[in-house]
Structures are given as C-alpha cells and as structure tokens.
N, C-alpha and C positions, 0 to 999 in steps of 0.2 A: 504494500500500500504506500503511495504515494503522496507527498504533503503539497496540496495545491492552494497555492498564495492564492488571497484575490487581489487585484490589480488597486493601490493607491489609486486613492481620490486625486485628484488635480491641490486640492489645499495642503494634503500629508505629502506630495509629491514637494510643494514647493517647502513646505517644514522641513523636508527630509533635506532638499537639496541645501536650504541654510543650512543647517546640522553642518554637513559635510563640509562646508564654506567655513564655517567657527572650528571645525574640527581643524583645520589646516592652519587658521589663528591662532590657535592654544597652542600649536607644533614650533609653531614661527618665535613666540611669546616663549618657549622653553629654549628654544634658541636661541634668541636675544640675551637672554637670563645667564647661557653658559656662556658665552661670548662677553658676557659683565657690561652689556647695555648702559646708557643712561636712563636713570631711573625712569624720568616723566616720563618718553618714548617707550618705556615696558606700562608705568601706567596709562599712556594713552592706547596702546593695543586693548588693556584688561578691559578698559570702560568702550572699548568699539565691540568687545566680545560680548559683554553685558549685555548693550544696547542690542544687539542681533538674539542673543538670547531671551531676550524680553521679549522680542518681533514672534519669533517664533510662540514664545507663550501665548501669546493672544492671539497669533493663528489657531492652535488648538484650543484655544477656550470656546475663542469663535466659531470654529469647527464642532466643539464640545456641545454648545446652545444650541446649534443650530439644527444640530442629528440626534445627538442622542436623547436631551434631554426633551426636542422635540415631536421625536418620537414617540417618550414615556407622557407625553400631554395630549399626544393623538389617538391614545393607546385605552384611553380611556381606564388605565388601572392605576386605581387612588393610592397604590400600594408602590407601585413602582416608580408614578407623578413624587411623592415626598419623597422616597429612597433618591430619585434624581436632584429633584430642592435640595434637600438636606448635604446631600455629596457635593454638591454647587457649593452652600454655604459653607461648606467646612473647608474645603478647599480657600474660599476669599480669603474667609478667618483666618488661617492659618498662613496665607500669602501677604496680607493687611494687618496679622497681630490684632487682631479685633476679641 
C-alpha cells in the first residue's frame, strides 16, 4: 500500500514555498555568525526572518478560518463549531498572552 499525498492548496503551496525561502535565511544567518558578522547585519537578517515568518503565520491562520473552521460552521455540528472556536481562541491566547 501506497501513501498518496493530496496535492497542496495554492495558499500551503505559497507557505511552503516561504518556508523554504526563511529556511535558506537561517542557513545564511548561521553563516554570517561563523564568519563573526557585524552584529546589526546578523540582526537585521533575524528581524527579515521574523517578518517572513509572521507572513507565513497568517497565511495559515487565514487559511485556518477560512476551511477548517468554516467548515465546522457549515457542518452544522455544535460540537465540533466550539471545538473549532475554542482551538481558534487558545491559539490567539497563547500567541497574544491574553
């Protein structure tokens, strides 16, 4: 038996593809670091890798609202509507310190 992927959304594609963009940033930024960089220029890499990481977070949050939790509102089950809410809010909570 064979494991067959289903084919990335267009939004997880473009996630993915920053991924692999920050992933070659943080490679670069460990480089600088061995090479004994000037400070600012390693922290201005760190806060462009942030920034892109942040991008990506609210692609899939966006992504997040948009499918799953819309889903469990279409779905009409009140059970799996809160488990959706509640997983929503604990996630903010926990990304806002709320």
């Amino acid at each position: 038996m064979t494991d067959v992927q289903t084919p990335l959304t267009p939004a997880r594609e473009k996630s993915l593809n920053r991924l692999k963009r920050v992933e070659g940033q943080v490679r670069g930024i460990a480089r600088m670091i061995e090479d004994d960089r000037y400070c600012i220029d390693v922290l201005t890499q760190l806060s462009a890798v942030k920034s892109a990481l942040a991008a990506v977070e609210g692609e899939i949050l966006k992504d997040h609202a948009s499918h799953c939790v819309a889903y469990a509102i279409e779905s009409g089950d009140a059970g799996d509507q809160k488990a959706k809410l509640d997983e929503l809010i604990g996630l903010l909570a926990k990304h806002y310190r709320l």
